[in-house]
MARGUMI-977382 format. One line per field, with one value per residue (C-alpha): residue number from 0; residue in one letter; x, y, z. Coordinates in steps of 0.5 Angstrom, whole numbers, plus 500, padded with zeros to 3 digits. Example, Ala and Ser with C-alpha at 12.3 -4.5 7.8 and 13.67 -1.06 7.14 Angstrom:
k: c(0	1)
r: c(A	S)
xx: c(525	527)
yy: c(491	498)
zz: c(516	514)
***
This chain:
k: c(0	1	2	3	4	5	6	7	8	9	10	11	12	13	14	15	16	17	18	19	20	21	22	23	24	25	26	27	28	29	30	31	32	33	34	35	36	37	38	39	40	41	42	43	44	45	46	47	48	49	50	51	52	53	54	55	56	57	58	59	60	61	62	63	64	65	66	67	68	69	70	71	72	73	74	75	76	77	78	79	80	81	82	83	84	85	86	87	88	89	90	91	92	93	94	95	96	97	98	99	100	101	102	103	104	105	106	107	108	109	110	111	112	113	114	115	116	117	118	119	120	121	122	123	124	125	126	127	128	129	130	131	132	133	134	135	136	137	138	139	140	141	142	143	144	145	146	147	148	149	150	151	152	153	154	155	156	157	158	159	160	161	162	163	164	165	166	167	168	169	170	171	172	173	174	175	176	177	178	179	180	181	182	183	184	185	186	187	188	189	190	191	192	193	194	195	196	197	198	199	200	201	202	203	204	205	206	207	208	209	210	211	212	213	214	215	216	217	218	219	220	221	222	223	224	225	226	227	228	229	230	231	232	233	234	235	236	237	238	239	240	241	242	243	244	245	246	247	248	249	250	251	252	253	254	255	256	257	258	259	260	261	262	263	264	265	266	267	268	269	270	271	272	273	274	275	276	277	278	279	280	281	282	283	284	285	286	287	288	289	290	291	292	293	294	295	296	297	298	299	300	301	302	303	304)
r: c(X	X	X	X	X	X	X	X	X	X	X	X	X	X	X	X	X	X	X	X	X	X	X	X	X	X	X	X	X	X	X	X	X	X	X	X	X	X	X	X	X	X	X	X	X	X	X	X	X	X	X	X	X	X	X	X	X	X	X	X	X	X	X	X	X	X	X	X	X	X	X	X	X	X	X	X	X	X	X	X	X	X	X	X	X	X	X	X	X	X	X	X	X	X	X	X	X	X	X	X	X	X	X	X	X	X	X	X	X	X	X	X	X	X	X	X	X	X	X	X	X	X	X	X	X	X	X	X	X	X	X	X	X	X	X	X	X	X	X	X	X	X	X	X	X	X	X	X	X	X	X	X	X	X	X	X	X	X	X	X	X	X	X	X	X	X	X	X	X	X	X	X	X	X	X	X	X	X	X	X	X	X	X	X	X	X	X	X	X	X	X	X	X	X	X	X	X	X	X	X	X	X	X	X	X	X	X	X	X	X	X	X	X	X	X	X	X	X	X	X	X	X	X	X	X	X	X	X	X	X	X	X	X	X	X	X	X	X	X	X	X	X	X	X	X	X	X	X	X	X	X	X	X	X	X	X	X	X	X	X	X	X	X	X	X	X	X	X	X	X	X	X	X	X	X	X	X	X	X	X	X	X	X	X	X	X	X	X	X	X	X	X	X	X	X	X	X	X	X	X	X	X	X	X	X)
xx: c(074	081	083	080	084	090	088	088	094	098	094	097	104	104	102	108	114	110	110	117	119	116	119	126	126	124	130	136	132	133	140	141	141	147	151	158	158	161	165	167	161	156	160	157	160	158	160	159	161	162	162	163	159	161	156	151	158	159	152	152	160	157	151	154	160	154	150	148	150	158	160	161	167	166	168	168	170	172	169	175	171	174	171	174	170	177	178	172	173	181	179	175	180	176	180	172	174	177	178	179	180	179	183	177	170	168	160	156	155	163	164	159	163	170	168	164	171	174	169	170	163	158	152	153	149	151	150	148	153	147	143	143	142	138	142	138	138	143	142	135	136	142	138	132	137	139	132	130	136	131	132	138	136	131	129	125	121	125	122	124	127	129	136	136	134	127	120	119	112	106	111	106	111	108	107	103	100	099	104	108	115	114	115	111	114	110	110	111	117	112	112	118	121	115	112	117	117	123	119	126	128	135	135	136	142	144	148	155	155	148	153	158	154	150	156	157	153	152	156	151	145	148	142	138	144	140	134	137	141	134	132	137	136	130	130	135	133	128	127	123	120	123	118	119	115	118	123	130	133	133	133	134	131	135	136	143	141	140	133	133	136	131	128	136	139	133	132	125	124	129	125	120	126	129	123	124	130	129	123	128	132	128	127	134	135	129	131	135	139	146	144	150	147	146	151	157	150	148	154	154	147	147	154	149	143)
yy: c(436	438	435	428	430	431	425	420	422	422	414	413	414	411	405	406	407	400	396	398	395	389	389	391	384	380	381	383	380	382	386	388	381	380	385	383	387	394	398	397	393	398	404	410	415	422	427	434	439	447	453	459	456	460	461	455	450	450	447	441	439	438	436	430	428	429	422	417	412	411	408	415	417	425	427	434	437	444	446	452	457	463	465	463	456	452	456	453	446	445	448	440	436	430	423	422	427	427	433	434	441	443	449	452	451	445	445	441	434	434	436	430	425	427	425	419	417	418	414	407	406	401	406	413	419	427	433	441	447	449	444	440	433	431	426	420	421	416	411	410	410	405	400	401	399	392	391	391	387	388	396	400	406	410	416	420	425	433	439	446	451	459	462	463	456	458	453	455	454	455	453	448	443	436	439	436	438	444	450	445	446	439	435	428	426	420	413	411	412	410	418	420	418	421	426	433	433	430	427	424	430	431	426	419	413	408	403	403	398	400	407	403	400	407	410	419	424	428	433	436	436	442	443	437	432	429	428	425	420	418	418	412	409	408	405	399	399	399	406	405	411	410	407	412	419	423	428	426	432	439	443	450	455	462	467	464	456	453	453	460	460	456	461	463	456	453	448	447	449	444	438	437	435	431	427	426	424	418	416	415	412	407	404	404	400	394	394	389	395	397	404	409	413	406	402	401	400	395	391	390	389	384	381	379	375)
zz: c(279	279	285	282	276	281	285	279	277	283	285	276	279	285	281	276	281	284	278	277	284	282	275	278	284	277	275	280	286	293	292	299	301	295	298	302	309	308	314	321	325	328	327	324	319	320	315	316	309	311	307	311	317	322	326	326	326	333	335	330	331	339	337	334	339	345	342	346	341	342	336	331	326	325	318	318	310	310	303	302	307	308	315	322	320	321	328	330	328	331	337	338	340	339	337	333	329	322	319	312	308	301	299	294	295	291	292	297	293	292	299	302	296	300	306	304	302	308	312	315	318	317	316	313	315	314	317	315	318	321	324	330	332	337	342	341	333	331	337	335	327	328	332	327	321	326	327	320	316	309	309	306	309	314	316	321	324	324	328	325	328	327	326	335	336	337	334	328	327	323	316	314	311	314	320	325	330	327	329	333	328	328	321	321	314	310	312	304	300	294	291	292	285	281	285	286	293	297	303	306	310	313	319	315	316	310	309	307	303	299	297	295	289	288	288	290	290	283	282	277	281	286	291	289	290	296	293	286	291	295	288	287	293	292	285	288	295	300	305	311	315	322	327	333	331	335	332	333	329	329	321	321	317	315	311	308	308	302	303	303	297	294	288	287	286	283	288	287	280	277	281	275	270	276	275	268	269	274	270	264	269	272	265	263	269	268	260	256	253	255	256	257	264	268	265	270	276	271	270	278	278	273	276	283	280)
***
């Protein structure tokens, strides 16, 4: 009986975030299709924020800089560490490189916004201190955003690891097979907006042009900035699963990530209240009501019809 309770409740806002897709086309139609292209053709902005990674920061700079896709700008943004960070960052002398330095420690969503700033790509990604890229990721998810010119965003499959680099197995977080490490992530976005559980994960590409109309990370949303962001992609735009399944990224799970500091930084705690937000939200943007929170998107949306 609770789970057909539960199950109805989650068909209901499945149904809900549908209807207001549809309501949303009503009235700004297609928006990706209204956009001017936006940053150098084929290029891709990579943006890596640290804080004091000096352990895990080698292997994702190199992890970037050896992908089989040619076309990459890395933007590292050294968030006011205090550790041998730097040291580890000049001592790549890569001309794909861009390193920008803040002189205190700003916080993730800032850091990301710095770079993003600084970024001329056509497509758009960031990358954790402590996670690693497999060598096709960004090859394969830029072909798939040419391929499917109706997607603002993709995202992909992702294998856990420990703090050696081991399978981290038996997590139980969309894994499959079981005791694989591997996260197979739902193919529909449809509940990531009313159900708390960002389902997008860490291995993901978007178009510059799609961030230029959102706008940055929210600088208020410390730990939840990257699901409040998909969050607003998805009210806008389409995101699409990638078609390839195979894990293209590598996520780390250690004692000082951010997941780690889960109950410490309220990361799950404060979803619920994210969801209330964006329901409010989503329905600011489909009324006729000029309200403050989405005015500025609005104004652009309504200046595209």
């Amino acid at each position: 009986m609770v789970f057909a309770r539960l199950s109805e409740r989650l068909k209901k806002r499945r149904h809900s975030f549908r209807r207001y897709k549809i309501l949303f086309e009503k009235k700004y139609g297609r928006v990706l299709e209204k956009l001017p292209p936006a940053g150098r053709r084929g290029l891709v902005s990579v943006v890596l924020p640290v804080f004091n990674g000096e352990k895990y920061l080698d292997e994702a700079i190199a992890s970037v800089l050896q992908q089989t896709y040619d076309s990459i700008e890395l933007i590292i943004v050294n968030d006011g560490s205090v550790d041998a960070t730097e040291e580890i960052i000049l001592k790549f002398k890569n001309p794909q490189i861009k390193y920008i330095r803040h002189n205190e420690n700003k916080g993730l969503p800032a850091a990301l916004n710095t770079g993003f700033a600084a970024a001329g790509g056509e497509y758009y990604t960031w990358i954790s201190h402590d996670n690693i890229m497999l060598p096709d990721f960004i090859r394969t998810a830029a072909e798939e955003l040419e391929a499917n010119k109706a997607a603002a965003m993709v995202y992909g499959n992702m294998r856990l690891i420990d703090e050696s680099g081991g399978i981290l197995r038996g997590k139980g977080w969309f894994e499959h097979p079981p005791l694989s490490g591997n996260v197979i992530l739902p193919q529909s976005v449809m509940q990531l907006n009313d159900v708390a559980n960002n389902t997008i994960g860490a291995a993901f590409l978007y178009r510059a042009n799609a961030a230029a109309l959102l706008g940055g990370y929210d600088v208020r949303r410390f730990g939840i900035e990257d699901y409040d962001y998909w969050m607003r992609m998805n009210e806008v735009f389409d995101i699409v699963h990638m078609q390839c399944g195979e894990p293209l990224y590598l996520y780390r799970f250690h004692s000082g990530s951010l997941t780690a500091g889960d109950e410490r930084l309220g990361i799950t705690r404060r979803r619920p209240e994210l969801m209330d937000y964006d329901r409010l939200r989503r329905r600011r943007l489909i009324s006729d009501k000029n309200d403050g929170s989405v005015r500025a998107l609005k104004a652009v949306l309504n200046s595209l019809i």
